[in-house]
C-alpha positions as CSV (number, residue, x, y, z in Angstrom):
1,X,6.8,6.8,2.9
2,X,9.7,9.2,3.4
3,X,9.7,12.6,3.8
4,X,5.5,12.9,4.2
5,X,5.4,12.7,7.9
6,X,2.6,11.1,9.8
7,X,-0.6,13.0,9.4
8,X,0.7,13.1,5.3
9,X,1.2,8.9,5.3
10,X,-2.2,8.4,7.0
11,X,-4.0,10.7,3.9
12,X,-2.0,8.9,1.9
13,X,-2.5,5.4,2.8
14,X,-6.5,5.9,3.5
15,X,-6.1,7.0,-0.4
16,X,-4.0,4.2,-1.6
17,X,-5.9,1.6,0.5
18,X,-9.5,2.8,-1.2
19,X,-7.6,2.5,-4.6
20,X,-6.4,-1.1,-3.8
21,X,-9.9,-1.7,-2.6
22,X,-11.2,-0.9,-6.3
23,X,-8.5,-2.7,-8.2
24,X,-8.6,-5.9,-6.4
25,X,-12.7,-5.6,-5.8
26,X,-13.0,-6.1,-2.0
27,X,-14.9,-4.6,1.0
28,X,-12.5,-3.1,3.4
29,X,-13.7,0.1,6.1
30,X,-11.4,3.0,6.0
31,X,-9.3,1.7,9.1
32,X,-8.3,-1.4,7.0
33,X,-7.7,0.9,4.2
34,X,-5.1,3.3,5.8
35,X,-3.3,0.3,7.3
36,X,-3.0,-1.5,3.9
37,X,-1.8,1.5,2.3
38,X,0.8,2.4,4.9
39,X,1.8,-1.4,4.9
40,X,1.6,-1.9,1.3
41,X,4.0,1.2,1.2
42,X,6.3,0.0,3.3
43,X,6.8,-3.3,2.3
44,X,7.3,-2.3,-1.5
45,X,9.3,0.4,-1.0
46,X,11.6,-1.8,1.0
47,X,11.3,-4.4,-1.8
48,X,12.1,-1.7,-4.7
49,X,15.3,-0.7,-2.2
50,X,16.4,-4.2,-2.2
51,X,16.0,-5.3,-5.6
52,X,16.6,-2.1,-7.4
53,X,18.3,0.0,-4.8
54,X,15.9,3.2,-4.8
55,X,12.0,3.9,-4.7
56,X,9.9,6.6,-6.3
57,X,10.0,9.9,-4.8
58,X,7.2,12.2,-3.7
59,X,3.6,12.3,-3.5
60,X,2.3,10.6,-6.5
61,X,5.4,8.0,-6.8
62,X,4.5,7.7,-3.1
63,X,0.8,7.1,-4.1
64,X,1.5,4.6,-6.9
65,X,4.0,2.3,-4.3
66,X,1.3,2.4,-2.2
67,X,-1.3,1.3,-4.0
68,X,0.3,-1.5,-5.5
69,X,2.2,-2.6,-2.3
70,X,-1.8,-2.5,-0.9
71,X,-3.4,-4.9,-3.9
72,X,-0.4,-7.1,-3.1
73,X,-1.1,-7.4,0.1
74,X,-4.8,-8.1,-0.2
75,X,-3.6,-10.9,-3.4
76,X,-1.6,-12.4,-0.6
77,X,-4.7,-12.8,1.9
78,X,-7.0,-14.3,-0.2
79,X,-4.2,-16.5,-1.2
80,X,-3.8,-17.4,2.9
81,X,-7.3,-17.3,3.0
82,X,-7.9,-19.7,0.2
83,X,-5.4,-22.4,1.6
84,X,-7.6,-22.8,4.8
């Protein structure tokens, strides 16, 4: 999340974690949900770096990477989750 500082990435990764929580239909608090959103960020946008060599820029293209890199990472739980 670049350029939103910290207090900015927590609002916006509590947001993007409940959004995740209502695509993918799970029960997460709002701890879980600003740590999934700042995770999910972080590993997509480094992902979108790699494969396409820039991310989406401020706070709604910040929102959307979010978001999506948070219902990917709750996909890959239940897929961990599953194998056990």
């Amino acid at each position: 999340m670049t350029g939103i500082g910290w207090i900015g990435s927590i609002i916006l990764g509590a947001l993007a974690g409940w959004i995740a929580e209502q695509i993918m239909k799970s029960d997460q608090g709002l701890l879980m949900n600003i740590v999934l959103g700042i995770v999910g960020a972080l590993v997509l946008n480094w992902l979108l770096i790699a494969i396409i060599g820039t991310t989406l820029g401020g706070w709604i293209g910040q929102l959307i990477v979010a978001a999506a890199g948070a219902c990917l990472l709750i996909y890959a739980a239940r897929l961990i989750r599953n194998k056990s």
